[in-house]
N, C-alpha and C positions, 0 to 999 in steps of 0.2 A: 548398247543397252542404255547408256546415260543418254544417250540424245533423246531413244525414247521416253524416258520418265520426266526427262526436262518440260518434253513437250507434252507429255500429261500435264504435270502440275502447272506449263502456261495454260494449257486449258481451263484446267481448277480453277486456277486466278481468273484469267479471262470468265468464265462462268458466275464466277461469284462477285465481281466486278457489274457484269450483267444486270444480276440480280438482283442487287443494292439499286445499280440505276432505276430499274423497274420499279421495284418498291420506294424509291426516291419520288421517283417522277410519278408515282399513282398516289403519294402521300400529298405533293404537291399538287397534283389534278385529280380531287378523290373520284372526277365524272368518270377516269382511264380504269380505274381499280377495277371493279368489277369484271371490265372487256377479258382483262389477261386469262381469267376461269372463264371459256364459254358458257357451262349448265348454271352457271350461279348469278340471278339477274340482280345487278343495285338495288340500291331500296329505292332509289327513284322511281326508275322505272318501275318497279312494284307498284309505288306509290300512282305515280302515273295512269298507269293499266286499272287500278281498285277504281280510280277517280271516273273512269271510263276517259280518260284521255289519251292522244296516239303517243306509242312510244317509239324510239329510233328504229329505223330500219333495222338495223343491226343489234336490234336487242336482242334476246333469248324469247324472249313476250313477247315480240312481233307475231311471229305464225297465229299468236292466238287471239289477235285482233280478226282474223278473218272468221272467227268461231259465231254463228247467230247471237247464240248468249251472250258474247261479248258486245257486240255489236247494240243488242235491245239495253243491255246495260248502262253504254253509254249514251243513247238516245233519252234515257229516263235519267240521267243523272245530270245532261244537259236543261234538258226539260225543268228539273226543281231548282239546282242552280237559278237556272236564269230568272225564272218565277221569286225565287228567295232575293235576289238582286234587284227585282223592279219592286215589288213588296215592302221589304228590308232595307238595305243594306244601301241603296243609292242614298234613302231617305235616310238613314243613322249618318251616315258623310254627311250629308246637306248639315244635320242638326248638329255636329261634332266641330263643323267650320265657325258656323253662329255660336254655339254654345259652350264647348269644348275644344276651342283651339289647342287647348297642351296637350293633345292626343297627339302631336306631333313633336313630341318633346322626347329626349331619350329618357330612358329609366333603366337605373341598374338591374332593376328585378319584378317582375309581377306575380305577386302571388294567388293562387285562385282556388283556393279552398273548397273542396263539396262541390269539383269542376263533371266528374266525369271523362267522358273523351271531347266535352265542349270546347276546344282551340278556339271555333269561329269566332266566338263573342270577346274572348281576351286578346285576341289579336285585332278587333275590330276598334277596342276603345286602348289598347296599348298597342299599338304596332308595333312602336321603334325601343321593344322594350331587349336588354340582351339575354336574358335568361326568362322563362318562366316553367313557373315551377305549381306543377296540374295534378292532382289528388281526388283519388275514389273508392271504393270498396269495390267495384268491378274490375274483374282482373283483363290483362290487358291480352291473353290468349296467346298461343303460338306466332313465332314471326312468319307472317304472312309468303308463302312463297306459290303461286299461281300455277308453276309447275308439278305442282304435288296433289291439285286440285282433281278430284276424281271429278265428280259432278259440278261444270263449273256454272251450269247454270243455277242450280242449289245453291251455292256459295253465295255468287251478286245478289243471287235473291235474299239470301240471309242477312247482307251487310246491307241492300238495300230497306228491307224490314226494320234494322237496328238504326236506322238514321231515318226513316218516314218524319218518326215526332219530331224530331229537332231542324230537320226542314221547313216542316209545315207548323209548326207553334215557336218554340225558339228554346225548348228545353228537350231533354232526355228522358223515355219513361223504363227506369231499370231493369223491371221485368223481359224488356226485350231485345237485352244485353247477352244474354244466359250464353257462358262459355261451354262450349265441349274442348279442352284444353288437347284431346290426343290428335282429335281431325284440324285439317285444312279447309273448317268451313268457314272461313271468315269472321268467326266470331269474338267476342272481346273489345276491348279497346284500341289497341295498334290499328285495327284496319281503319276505324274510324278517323283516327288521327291523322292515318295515312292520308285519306280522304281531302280532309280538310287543307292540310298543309299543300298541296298538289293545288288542290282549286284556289287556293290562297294567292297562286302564282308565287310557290317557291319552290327551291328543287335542294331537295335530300343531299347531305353529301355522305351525314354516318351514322349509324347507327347502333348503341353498342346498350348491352341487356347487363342489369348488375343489380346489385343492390345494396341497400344502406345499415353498415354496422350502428353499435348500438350509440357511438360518439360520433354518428354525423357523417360517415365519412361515405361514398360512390364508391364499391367496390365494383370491376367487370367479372361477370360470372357467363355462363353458357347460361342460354334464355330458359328458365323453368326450372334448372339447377337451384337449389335452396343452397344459399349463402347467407344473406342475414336473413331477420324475420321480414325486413320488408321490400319486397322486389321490384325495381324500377326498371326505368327504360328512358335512354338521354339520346335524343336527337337532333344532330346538328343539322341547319339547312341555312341556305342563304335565299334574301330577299331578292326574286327576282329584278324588282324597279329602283330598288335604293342600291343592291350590292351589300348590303350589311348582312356581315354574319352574327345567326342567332342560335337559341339553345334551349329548346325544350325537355323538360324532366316531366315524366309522369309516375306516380308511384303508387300503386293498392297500398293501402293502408286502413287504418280505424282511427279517426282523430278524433274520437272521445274523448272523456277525461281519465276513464278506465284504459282506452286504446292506447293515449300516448303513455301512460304510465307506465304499460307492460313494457311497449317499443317506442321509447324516447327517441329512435333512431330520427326519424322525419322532424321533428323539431329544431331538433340541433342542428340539422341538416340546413334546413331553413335560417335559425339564426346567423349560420356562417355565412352567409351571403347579404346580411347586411338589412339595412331598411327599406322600402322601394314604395310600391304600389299595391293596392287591391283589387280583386275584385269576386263580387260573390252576385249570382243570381240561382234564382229557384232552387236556394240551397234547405228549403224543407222547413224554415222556422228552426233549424236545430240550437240555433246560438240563443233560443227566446228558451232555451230548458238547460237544467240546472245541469245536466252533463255535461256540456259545452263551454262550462267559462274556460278552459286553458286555452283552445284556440280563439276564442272570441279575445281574450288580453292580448295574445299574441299579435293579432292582424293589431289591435288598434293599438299595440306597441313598437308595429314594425313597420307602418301604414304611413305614407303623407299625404298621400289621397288614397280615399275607399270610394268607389263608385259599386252601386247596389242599387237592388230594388231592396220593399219593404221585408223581404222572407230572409236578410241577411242580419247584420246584427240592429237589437231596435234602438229607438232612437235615445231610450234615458241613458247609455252606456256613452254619448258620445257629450263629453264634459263643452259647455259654452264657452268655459274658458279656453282649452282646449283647441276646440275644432271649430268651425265656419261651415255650414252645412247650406248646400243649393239644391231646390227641390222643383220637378220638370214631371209633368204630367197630372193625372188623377190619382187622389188616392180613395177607391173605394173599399178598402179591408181586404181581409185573405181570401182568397177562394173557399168556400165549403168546406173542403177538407182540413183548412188551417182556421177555422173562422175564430178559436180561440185566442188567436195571437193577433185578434186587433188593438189598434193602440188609437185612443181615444186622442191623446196629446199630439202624433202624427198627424189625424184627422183635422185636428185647432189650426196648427202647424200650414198644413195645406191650405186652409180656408183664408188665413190671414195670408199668406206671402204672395196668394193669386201667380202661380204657378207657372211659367212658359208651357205652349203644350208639346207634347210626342207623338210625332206623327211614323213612329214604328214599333211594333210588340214589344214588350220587353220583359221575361221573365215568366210566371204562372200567367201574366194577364199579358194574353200575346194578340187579343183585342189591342191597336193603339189607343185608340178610347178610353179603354179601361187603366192602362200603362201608367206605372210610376219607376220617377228615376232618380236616386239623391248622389251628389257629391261631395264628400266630406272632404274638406281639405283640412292640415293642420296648420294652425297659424304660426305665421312668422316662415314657412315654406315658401318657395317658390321657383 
């Protein structure tokens, strides 16, 4: 009888010995995690598969690379990439080399205020940033899982639809964001994200859904479970070409002055991470009305550099003493729809410092022609 139980409880051990290792060795390789559950694919590969890019043989998401949908998915997501690349994004590099060499500079933090699920542009003029931290009213929807997908060509086509404008101009139009929070249709914010980070050339390691008490702090929750009032999502992934590991936060929230009142949580949140970086584009004019001073003090309390176009905060807010401000492109006023928030002293501004140009869209005026771009730097930074 004792031999038997001996040899149980080696077992036990031996098992539990096992199983530490496993989870040892998946915590140190978080790419193995995922493999040990077959039905449950990484968020990489999630990520991957939404981006229309091939995932490993041996994923869960393999079989469903061979689906048409799939397949027309990725042909069209190649397609705008590549197009936004030769349009864009080669031409932001060129001008970032010449103009903005310290986009190679590390930074403790980027904050990007009134972002949406826009990654591409904060990661374009802050790369080598280690945290950044992306805020919206659009909620970020269900965690994306491709296996749950009834209609998967409904889906791509959904999240294809929710990313057209920001391809083809260089902003988000929110109305066609619109979450169904019960279905697997793609919609929300996380797929986009996914999107982006994937085409970024980086790869996912973790993914965890929580949200922010009301002193600032990351709680993890089950995704859609109400914990605090403001629900985020922290994404770890590393840079494919550099090897640095980074850390995206994205949180729904209201950053009014009434919004952060109710739920100080994102503020505070933000404060404990110290001073960094900005950045704000076709963020609405909101910082040019009266609801907006707490976040507008904020950025230019936590800010060494704010890089914007004209619809972020205007320019009498930013003291001479202060700041060192470099301006790059045209300034012809707000669009139509903002036409009330032109600044005549921006205008002066522009015409006296004869402007370097921008030879890529940038913000509501996604015309390069049209394009303006300012650098605030704080003095005595560097």
């Amino acid at each position: 009888m004792k031999k038997q139980s001996f040899g149980k409880t080696a077992a036990k051990i031996l098992l539990s010995v096992l199983a530490t290792a496993i989870s040892v060795s998946a915590q140190q390789n978080p790419e193995l995690a995922p493999r040990a559950v077959a039905v449950i694919s990484g968020p990489n590969d999630i990520a991957r598969f939404l981006a229309g890019m091939p995932v490993p043989q041996d994923s869960p998401l393999a079989p469903l690379m061979r689906d048409p949908a799939w397949q027309e998915h990725s042909a069209f997501f190649e397609k705008e990439f590549s197009k936004l690349n030769l349009r864009e994004l080669q031409k932001l590099h060129a001008w970032e080399e010449t103009y903005l060499p310290e986009t190679t500079q590390s930074v403790p933090v980027a904050f990007y205020m009134f972002s949406g699920p826009d990654f591409l542009y904060v990661d374009q003029f802050f790369p080598r940033a280690s945290v950044y931290v992306l805020c919206g009213k659009e909620s970020m929807g269900p965690p994306p899982d491709p296996l749950r997908i009834v209609n998967l060509s409904g889906a791509l086509g959904n999240l294809e639809n929710a990313m057209k404008s920001s391809l083809s101009t260089t902003y988000f139009i929110t109305k066609d964001m619109k979450v169904d929070l019960q279905q697997q249709n793609l919609n929300g914010v996380l797929p986009i994200l996914y999107v982006f980070i994937a085409r970024a050339d980086k790869s996912i390691s973790r993914v965890t859904f929580g949200s922010l008490s009301s002193n600032g702090g990351f709680q993890e929750s089950a995704p859609g479970k109400k914990g605090g009032s403001i629900p985020g999502v922290r994404i770890n992934y590393t840079d494919n070409q550099t090897g640095n590991s980074q850390t995206l936060y994205y949180f729904t929230t209201d950053i009014s002055d009434g919004g952060i009142k109710s739920t100080p949580g994102f503020l505070k949140f933000c404060d404990r991470l110290g001073a960094g970086s900005s950045f704000l584009k076709s963020s609405s004019y909101l910082m040019f009305e009266n609801g907006f001073n707490t976040i507008r003090n904020f950025i230019l309390a936590h800010s060494n550099r704010i890089v914007q176009d004209d619809s972020g905060i205007p320019l009498a807010y930013f003291d001479p003493a202060k700041w060192n401000l470099r301006l790059f492109g045209n300034y012809l006023g707000p669009i139509e729809l903002f036409k009330q928030h032109y600044q005549p002293k921006l205008q002066e501004l522009f015409a006296q410092s004869n402007p370097p140009p921008l030879d890529f869209g940038f913000g509501y005026r996604w015309n390069y022609k049209e394009a303006n771009l300012m650098v605030a730097e704080r003095k005595g930074f560097h």
